[in-house]
HTML snippet that shows the backbone in 3Dmol.js (N, CA, C, O; Angstrom):
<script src="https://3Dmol.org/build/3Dmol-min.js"></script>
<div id="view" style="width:600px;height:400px;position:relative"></div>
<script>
const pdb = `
ATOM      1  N   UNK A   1      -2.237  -3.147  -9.499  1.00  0.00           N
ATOM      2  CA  UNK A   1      -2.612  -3.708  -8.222  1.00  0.00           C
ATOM      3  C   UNK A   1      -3.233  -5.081  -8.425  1.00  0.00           C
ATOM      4  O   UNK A   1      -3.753  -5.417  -9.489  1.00  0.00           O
ATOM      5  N   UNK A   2      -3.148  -5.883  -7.312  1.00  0.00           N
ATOM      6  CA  UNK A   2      -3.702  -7.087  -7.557  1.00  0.00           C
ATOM      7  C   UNK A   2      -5.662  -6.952  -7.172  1.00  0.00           C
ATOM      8  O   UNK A   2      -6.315  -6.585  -6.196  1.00  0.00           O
ATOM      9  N   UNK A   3      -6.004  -7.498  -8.600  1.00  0.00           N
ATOM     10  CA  UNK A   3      -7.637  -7.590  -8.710  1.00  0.00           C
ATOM     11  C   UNK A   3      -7.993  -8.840  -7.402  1.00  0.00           C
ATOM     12  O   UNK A   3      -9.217  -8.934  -7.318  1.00  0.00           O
ATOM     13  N   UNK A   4      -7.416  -9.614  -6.581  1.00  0.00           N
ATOM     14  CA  UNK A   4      -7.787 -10.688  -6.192  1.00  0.00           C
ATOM     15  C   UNK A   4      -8.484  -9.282  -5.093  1.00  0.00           C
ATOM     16  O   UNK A   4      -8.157  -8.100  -4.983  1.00  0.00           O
ATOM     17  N   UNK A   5      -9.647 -10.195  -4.365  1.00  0.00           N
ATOM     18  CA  UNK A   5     -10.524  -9.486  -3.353  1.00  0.00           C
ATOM     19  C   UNK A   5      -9.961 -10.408  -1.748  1.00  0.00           C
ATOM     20  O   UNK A   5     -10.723 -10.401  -0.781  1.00  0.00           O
ATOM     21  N   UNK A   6      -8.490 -11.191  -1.664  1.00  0.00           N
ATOM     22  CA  UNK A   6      -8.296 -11.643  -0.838  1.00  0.00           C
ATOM     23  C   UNK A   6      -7.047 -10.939  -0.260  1.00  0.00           C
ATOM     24  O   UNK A   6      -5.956 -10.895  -0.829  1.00  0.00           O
ATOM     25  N   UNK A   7      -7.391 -10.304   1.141  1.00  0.00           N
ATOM     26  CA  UNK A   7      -6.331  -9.488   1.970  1.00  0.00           C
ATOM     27  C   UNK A   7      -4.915  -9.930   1.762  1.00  0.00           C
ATOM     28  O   UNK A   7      -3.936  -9.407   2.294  1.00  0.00           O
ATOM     29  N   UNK A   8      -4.900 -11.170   0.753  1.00  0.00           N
ATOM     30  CA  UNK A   8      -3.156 -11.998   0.963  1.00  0.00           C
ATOM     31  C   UNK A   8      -2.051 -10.834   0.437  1.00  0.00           C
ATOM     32  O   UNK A   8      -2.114  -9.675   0.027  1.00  0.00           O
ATOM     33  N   UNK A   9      -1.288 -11.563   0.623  1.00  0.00           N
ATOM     34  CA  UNK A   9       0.432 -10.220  -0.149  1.00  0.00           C
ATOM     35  C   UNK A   9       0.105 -11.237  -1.031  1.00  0.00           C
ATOM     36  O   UNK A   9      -0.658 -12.183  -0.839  1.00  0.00           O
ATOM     37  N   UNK A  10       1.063 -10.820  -2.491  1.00  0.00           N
ATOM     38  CA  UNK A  10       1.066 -11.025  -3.336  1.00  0.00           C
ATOM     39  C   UNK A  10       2.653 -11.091  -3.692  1.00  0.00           C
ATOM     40  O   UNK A  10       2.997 -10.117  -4.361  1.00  0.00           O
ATOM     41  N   UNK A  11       3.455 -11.794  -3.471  1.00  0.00           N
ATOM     42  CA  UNK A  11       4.697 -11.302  -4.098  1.00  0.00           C
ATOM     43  C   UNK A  11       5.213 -11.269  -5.740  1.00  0.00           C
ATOM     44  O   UNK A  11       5.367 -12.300  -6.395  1.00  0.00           O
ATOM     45  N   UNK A  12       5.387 -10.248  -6.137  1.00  0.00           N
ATOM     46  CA  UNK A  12       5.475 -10.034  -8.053  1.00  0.00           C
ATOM     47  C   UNK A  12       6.871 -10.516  -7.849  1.00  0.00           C
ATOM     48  O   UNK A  12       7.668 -10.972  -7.029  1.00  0.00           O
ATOM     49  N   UNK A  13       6.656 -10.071  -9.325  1.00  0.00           N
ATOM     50  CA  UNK A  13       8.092 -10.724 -10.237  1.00  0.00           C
ATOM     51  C   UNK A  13       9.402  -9.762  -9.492  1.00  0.00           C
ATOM     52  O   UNK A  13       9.182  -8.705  -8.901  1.00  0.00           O
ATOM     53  N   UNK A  14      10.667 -10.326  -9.649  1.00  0.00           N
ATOM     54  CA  UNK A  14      11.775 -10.034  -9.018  1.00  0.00           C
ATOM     55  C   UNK A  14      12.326  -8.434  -9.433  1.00  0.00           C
ATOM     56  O   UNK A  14      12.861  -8.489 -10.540  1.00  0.00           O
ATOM     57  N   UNK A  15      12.344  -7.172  -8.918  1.00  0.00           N
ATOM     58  CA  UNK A  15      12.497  -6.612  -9.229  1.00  0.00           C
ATOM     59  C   UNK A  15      14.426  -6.516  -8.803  1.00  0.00           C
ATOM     60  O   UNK A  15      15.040  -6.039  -7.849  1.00  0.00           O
ATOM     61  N   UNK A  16      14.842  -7.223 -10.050  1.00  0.00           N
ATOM     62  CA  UNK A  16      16.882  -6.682  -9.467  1.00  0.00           C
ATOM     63  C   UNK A  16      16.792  -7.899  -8.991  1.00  0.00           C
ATOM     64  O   UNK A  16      16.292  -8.899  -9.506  1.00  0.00           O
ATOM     65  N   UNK A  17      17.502  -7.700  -7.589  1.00  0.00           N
ATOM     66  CA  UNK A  17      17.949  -8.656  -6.419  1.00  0.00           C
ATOM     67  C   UNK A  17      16.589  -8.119  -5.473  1.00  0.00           C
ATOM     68  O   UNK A  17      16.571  -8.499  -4.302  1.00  0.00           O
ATOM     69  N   UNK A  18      15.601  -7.355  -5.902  1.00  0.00           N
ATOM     70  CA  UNK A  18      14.321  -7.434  -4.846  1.00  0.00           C
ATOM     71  C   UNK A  18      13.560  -7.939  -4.640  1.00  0.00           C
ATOM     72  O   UNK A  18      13.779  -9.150  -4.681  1.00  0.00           O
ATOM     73  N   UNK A  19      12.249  -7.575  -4.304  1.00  0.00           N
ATOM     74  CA  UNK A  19      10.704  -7.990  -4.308  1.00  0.00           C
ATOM     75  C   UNK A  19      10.142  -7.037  -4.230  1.00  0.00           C
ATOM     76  O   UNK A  19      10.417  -6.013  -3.604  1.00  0.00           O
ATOM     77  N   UNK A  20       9.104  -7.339  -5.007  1.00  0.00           N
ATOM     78  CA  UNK A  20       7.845  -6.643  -4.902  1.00  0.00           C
ATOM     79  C   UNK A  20       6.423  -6.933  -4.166  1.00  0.00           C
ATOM     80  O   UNK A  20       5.690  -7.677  -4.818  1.00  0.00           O
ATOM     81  N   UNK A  21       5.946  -6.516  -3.027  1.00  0.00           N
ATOM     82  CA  UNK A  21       4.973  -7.072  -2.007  1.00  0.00           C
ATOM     83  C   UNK A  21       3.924  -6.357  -2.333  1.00  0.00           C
ATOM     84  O   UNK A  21       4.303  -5.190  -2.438  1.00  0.00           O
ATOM     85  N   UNK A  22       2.489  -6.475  -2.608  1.00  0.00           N
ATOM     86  CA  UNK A  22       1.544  -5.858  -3.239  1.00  0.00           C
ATOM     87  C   UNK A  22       0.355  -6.171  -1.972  1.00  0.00           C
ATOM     88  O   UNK A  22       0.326  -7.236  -1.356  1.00  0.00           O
ATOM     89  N   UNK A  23      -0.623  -4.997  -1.723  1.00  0.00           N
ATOM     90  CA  UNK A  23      -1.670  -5.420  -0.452  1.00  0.00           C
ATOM     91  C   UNK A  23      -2.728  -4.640  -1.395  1.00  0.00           C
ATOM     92  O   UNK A  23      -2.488  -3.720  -2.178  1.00  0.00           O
ATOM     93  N   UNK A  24      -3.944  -5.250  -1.109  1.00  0.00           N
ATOM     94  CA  UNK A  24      -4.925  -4.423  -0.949  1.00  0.00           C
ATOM     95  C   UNK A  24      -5.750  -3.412  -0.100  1.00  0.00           C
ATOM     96  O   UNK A  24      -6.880  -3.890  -0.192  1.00  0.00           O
ATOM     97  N   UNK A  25      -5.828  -2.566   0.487  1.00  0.00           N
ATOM     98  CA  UNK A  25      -6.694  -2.125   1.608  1.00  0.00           C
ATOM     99  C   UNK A  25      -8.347  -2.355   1.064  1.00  0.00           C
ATOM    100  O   UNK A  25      -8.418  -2.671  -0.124  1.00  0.00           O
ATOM    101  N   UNK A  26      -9.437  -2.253   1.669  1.00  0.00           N
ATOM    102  CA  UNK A  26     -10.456  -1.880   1.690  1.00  0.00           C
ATOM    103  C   UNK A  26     -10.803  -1.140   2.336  1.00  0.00           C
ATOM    104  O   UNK A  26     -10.750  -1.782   3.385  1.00  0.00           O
ATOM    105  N   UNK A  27     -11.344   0.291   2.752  1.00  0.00           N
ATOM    106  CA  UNK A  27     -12.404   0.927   3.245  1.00  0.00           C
ATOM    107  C   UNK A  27     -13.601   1.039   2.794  1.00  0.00           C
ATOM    108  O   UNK A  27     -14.153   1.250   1.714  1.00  0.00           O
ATOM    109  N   UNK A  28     -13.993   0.771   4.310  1.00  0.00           N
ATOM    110  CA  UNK A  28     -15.652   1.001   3.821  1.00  0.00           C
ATOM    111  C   UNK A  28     -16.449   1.686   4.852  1.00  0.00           C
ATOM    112  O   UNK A  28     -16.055   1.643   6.018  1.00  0.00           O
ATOM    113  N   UNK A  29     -17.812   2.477   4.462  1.00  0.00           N
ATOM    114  CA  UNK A  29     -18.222   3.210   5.278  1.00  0.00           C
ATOM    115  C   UNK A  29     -19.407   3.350   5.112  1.00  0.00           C
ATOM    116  O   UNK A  29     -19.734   3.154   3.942  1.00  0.00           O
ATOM    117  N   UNK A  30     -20.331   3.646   5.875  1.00  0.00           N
ATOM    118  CA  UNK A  30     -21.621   4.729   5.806  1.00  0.00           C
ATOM    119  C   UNK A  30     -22.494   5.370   4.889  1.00  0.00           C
ATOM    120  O   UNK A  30     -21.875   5.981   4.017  1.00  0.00           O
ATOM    121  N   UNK A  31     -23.740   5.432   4.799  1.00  0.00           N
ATOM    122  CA  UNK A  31     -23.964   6.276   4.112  1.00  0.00           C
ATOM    123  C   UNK A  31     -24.366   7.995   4.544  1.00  0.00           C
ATOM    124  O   UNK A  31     -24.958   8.482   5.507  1.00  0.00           O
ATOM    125  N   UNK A  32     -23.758   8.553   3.389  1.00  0.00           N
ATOM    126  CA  UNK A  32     -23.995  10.596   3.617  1.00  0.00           C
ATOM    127  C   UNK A  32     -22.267  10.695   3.500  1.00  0.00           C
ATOM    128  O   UNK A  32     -21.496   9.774   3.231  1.00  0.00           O
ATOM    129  N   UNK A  33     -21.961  12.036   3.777  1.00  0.00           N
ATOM    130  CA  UNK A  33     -21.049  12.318   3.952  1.00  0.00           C
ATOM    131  C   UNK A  33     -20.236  12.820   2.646  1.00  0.00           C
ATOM    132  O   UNK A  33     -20.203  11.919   1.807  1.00  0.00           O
ATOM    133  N   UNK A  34     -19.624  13.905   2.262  1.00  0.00           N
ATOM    134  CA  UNK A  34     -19.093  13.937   1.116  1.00  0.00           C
ATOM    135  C   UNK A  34     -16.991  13.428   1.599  1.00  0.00           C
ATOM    136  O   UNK A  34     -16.259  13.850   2.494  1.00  0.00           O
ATOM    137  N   UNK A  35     -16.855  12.840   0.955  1.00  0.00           N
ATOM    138  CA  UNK A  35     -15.287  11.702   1.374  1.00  0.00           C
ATOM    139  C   UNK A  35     -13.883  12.777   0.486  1.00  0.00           C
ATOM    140  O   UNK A  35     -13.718  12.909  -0.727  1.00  0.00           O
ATOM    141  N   UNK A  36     -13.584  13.004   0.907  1.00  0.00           N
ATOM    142  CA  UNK A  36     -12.134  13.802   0.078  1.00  0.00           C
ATOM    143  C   UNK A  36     -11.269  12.602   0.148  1.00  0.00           C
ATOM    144  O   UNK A  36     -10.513  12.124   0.994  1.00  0.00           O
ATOM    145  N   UNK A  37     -11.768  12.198  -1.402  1.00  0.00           N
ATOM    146  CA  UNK A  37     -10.661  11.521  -1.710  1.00  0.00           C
ATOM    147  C   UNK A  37      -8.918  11.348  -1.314  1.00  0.00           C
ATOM    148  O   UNK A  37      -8.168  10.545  -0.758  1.00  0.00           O
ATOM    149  N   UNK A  38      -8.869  12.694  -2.017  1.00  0.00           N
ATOM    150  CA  UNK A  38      -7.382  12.972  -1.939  1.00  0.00           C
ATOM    151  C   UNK A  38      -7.042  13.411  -0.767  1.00  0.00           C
ATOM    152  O   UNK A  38      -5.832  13.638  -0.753  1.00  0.00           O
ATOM    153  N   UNK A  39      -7.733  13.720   0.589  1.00  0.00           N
ATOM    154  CA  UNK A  39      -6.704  13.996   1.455  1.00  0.00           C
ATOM    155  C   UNK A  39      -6.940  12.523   2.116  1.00  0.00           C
ATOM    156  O   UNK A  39      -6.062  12.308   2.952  1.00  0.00           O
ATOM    157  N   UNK A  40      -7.820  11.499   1.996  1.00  0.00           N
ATOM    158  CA  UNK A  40      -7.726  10.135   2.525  1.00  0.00           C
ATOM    159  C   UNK A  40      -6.517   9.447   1.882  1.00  0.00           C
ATOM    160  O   UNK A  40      -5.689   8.946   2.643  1.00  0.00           O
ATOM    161  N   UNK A  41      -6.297   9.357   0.308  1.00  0.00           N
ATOM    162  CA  UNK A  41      -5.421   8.810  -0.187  1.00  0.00           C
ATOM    163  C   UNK A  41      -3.811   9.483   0.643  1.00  0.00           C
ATOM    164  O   UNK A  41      -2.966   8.802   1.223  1.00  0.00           O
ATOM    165  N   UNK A  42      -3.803  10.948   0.442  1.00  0.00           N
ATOM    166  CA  UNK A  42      -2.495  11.311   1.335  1.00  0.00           C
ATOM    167  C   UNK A  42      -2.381  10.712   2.651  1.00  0.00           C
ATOM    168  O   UNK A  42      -1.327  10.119   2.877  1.00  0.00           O
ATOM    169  N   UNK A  43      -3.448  10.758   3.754  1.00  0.00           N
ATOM    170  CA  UNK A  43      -3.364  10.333   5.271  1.00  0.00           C
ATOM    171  C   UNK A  43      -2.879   8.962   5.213  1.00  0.00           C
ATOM    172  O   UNK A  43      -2.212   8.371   6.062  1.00  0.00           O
ATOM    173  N   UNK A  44      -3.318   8.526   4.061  1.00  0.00           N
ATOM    174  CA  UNK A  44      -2.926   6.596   3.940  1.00  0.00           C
ATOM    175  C   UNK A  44      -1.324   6.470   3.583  1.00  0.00           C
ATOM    176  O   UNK A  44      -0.545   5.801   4.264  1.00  0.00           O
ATOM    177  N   UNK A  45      -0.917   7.289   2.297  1.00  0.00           N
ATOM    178  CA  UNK A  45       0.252   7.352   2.309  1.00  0.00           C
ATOM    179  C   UNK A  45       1.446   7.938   3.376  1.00  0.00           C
ATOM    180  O   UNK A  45       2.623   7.582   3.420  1.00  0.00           O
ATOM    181  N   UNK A  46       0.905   8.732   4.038  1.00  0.00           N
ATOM    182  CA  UNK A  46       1.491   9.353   5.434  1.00  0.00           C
ATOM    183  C   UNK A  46       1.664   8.055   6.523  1.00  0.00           C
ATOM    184  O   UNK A  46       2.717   7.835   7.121  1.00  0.00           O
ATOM    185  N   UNK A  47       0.399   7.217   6.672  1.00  0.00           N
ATOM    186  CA  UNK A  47       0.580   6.260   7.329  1.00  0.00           C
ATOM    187  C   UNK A  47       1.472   5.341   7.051  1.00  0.00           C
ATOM    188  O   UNK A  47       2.243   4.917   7.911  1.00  0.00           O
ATOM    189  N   UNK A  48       1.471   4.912   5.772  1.00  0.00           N
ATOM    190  CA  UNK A  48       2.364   3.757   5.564  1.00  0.00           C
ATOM    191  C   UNK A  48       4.027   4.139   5.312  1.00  0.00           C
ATOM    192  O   UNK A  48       4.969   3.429   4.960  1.00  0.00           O
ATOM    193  N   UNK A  49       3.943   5.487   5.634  1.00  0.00           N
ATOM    194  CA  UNK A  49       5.349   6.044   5.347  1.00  0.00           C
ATOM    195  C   UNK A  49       6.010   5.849   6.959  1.00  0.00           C
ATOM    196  O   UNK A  49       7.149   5.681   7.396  1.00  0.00           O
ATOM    197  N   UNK A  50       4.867   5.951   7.470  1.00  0.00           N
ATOM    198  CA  UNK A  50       5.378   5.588   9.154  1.00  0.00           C
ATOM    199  C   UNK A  50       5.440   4.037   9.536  1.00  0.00           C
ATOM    200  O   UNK A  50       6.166   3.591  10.424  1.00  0.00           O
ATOM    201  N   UNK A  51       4.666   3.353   8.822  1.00  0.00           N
ATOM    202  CA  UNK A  51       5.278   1.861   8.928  1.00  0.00           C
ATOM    203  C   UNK A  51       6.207   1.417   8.485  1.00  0.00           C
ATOM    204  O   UNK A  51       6.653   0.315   8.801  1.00  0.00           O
ATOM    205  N   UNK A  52       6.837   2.392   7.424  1.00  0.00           N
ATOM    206  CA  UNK A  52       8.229   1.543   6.507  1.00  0.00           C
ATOM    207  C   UNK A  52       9.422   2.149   7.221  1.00  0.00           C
ATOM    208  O   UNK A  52      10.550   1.762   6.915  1.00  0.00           O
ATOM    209  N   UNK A  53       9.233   3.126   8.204  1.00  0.00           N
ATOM    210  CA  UNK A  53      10.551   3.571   8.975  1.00  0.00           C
ATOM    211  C   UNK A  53      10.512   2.958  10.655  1.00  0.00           C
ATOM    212  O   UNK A  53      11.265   3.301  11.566  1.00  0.00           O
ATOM    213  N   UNK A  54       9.562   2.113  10.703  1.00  0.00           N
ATOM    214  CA  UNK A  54       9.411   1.386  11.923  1.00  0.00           C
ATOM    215  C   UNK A  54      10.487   0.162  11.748  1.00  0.00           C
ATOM    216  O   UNK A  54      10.739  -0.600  10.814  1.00  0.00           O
ATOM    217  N   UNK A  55      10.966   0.310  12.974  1.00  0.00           N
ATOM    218  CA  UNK A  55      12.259  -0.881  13.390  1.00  0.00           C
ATOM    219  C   UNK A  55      11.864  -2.229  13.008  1.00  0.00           C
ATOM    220  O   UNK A  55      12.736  -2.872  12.424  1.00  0.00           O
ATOM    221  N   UNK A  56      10.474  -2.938  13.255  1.00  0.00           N
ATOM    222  CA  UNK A  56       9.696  -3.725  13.389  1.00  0.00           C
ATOM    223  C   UNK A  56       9.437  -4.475  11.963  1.00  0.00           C
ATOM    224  O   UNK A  56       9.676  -5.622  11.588  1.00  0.00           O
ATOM    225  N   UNK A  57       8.949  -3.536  11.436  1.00  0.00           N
ATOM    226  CA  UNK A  57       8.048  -3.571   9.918  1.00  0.00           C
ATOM    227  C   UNK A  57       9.426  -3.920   9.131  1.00  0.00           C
ATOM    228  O   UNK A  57       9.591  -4.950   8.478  1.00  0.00           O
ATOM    229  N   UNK A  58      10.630  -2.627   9.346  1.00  0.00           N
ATOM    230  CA  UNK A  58      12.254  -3.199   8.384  1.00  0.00           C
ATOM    231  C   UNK A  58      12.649  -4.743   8.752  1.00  0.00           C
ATOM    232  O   UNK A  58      12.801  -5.546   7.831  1.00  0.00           O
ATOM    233  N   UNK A  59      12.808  -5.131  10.077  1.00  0.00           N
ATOM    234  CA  UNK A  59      13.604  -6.352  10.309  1.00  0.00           C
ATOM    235  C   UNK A  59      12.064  -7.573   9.848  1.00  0.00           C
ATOM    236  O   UNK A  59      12.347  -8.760   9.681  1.00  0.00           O
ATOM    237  N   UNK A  60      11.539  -7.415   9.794  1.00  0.00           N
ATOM    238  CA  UNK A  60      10.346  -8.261   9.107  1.00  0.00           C
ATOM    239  C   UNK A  60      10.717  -8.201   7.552  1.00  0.00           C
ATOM    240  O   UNK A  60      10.923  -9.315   7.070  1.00  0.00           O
ATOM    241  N   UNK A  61      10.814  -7.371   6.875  1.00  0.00           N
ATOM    242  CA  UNK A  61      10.740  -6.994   5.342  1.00  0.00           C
ATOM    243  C   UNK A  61      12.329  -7.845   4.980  1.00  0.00           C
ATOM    244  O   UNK A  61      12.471  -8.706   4.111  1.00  0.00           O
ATOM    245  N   UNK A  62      13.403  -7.325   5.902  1.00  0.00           N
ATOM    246  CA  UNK A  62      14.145  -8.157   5.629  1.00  0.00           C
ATOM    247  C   UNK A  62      15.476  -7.295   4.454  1.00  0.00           C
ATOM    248  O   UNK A  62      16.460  -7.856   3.973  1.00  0.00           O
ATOM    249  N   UNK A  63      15.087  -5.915   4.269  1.00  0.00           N
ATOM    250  CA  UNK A  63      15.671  -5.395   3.303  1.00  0.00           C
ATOM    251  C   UNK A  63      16.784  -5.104   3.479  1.00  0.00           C
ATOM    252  O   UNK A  63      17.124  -4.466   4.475  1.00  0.00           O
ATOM    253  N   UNK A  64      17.810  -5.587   2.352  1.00  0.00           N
ATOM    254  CA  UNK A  64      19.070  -5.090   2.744  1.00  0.00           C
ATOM    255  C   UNK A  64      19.355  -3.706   1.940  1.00  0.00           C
ATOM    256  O   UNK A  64      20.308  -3.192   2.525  1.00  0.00           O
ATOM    257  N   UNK A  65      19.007  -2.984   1.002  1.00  0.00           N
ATOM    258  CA  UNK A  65      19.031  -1.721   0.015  1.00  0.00           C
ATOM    259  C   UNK A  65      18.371  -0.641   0.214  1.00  0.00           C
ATOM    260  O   UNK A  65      18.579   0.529   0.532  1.00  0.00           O
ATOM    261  N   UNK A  66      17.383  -1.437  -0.096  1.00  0.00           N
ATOM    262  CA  UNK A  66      16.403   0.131  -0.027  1.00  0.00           C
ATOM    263  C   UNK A  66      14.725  -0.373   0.645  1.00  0.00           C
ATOM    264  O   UNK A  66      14.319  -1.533   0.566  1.00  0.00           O
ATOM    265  N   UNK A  67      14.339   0.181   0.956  1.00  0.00           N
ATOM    266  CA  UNK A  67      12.553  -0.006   0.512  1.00  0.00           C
ATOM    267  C   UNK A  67      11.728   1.455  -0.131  1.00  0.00           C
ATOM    268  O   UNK A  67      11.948   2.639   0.127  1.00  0.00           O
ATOM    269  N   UNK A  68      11.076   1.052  -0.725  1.00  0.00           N
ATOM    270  CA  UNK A  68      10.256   2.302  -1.227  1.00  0.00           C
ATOM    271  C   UNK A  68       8.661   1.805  -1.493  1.00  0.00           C
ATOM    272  O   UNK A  68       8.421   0.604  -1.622  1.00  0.00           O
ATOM    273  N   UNK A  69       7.839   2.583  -1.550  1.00  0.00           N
ATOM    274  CA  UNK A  69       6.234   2.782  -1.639  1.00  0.00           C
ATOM    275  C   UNK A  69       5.699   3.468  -2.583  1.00  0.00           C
ATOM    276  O   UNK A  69       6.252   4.343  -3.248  1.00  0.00           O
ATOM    277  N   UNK A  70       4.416   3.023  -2.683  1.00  0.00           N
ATOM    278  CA  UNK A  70       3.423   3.723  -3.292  1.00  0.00           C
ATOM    279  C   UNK A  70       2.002   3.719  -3.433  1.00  0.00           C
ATOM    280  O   UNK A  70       1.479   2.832  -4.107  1.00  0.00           O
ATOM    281  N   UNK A  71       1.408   4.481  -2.953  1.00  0.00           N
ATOM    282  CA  UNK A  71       0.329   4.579  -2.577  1.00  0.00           C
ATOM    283  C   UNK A  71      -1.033   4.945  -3.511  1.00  0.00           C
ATOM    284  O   UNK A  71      -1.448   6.104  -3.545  1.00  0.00           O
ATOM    285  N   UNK A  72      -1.519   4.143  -4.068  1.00  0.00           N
ATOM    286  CA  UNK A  72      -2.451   4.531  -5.630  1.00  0.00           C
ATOM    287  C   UNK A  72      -3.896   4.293  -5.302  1.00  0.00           C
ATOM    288  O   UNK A  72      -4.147   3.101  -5.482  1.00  0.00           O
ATOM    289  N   UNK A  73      -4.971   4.986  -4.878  1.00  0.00           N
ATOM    290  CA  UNK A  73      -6.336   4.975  -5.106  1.00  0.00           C
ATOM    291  C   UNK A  73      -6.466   4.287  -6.527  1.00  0.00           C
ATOM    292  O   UNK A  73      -5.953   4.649  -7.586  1.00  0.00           O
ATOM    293  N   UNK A  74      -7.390   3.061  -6.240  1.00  0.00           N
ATOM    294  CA  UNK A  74      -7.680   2.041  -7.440  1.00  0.00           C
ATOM    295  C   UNK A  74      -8.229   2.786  -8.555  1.00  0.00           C
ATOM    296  O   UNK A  74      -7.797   2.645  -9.699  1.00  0.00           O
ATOM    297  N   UNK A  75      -9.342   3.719  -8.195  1.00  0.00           N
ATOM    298  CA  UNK A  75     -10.379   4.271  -9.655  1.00  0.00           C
ATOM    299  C   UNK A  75      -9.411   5.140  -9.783  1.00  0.00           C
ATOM    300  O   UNK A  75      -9.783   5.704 -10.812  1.00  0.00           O
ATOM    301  N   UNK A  76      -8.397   5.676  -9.467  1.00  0.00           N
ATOM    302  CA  UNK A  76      -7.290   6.758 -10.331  1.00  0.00           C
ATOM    303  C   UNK A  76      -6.973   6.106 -11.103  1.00  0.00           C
ATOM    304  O   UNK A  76      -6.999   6.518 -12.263  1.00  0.00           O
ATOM    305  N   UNK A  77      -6.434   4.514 -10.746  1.00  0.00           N
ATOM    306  CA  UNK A  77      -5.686   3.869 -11.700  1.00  0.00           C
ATOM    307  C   UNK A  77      -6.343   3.191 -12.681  1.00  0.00           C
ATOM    308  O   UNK A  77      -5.598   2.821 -13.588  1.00  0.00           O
ATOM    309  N   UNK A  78      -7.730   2.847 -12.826  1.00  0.00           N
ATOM    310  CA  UNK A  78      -8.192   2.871 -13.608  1.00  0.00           C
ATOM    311  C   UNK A  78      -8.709   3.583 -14.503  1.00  0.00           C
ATOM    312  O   UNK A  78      -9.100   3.075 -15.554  1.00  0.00           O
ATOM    313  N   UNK A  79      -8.800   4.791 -14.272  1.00  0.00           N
ATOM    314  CA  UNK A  79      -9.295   5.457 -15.015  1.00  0.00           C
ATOM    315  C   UNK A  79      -9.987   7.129 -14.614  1.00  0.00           C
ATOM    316  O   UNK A  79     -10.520   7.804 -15.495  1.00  0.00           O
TER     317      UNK A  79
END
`;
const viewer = $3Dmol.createViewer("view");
viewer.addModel(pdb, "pdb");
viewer.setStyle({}, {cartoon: {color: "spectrum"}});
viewer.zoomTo();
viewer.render();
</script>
């Protein structure tokens, strides 16, 4: 994932004839509360599974093949 702390896309290196578009989210919240990780990380991936089959979000992206996702909680991926 991209370390920058600025909301921008990021476009990576050419994957094929593709792209690769990289975002950060932030949440933030409150204090108390115990947070389930993992069913926040799923609800997020659920969400963005509903933006990539939106009419809107495809003719923006521009894709002629495929699109695909993935959805990674940062401290998983670190460690």
């Amino acid at each position: 994932m991209n370390d920058n702390t600025d909301p921008a896309v990021r476009v990576g290196d050419q994957i094929g004839s593709g792209k690769k578009l990289e975002f950060k989210l932030t949440i933030e919240t409150g204090h108390g509360g115990d947070t389930d990780h993992n069913r926040v990380e799923e609800l997020i991936s659920l969400a963005f599974n509903d933006i990539l089959y939106d009419e809107v979000f495809t003719d923006a992206l521009q894709a002629k093949e495929y699109i695909s996702s993935t959805v990674v909680r940062l401290d998983k991926q670190n460690g």
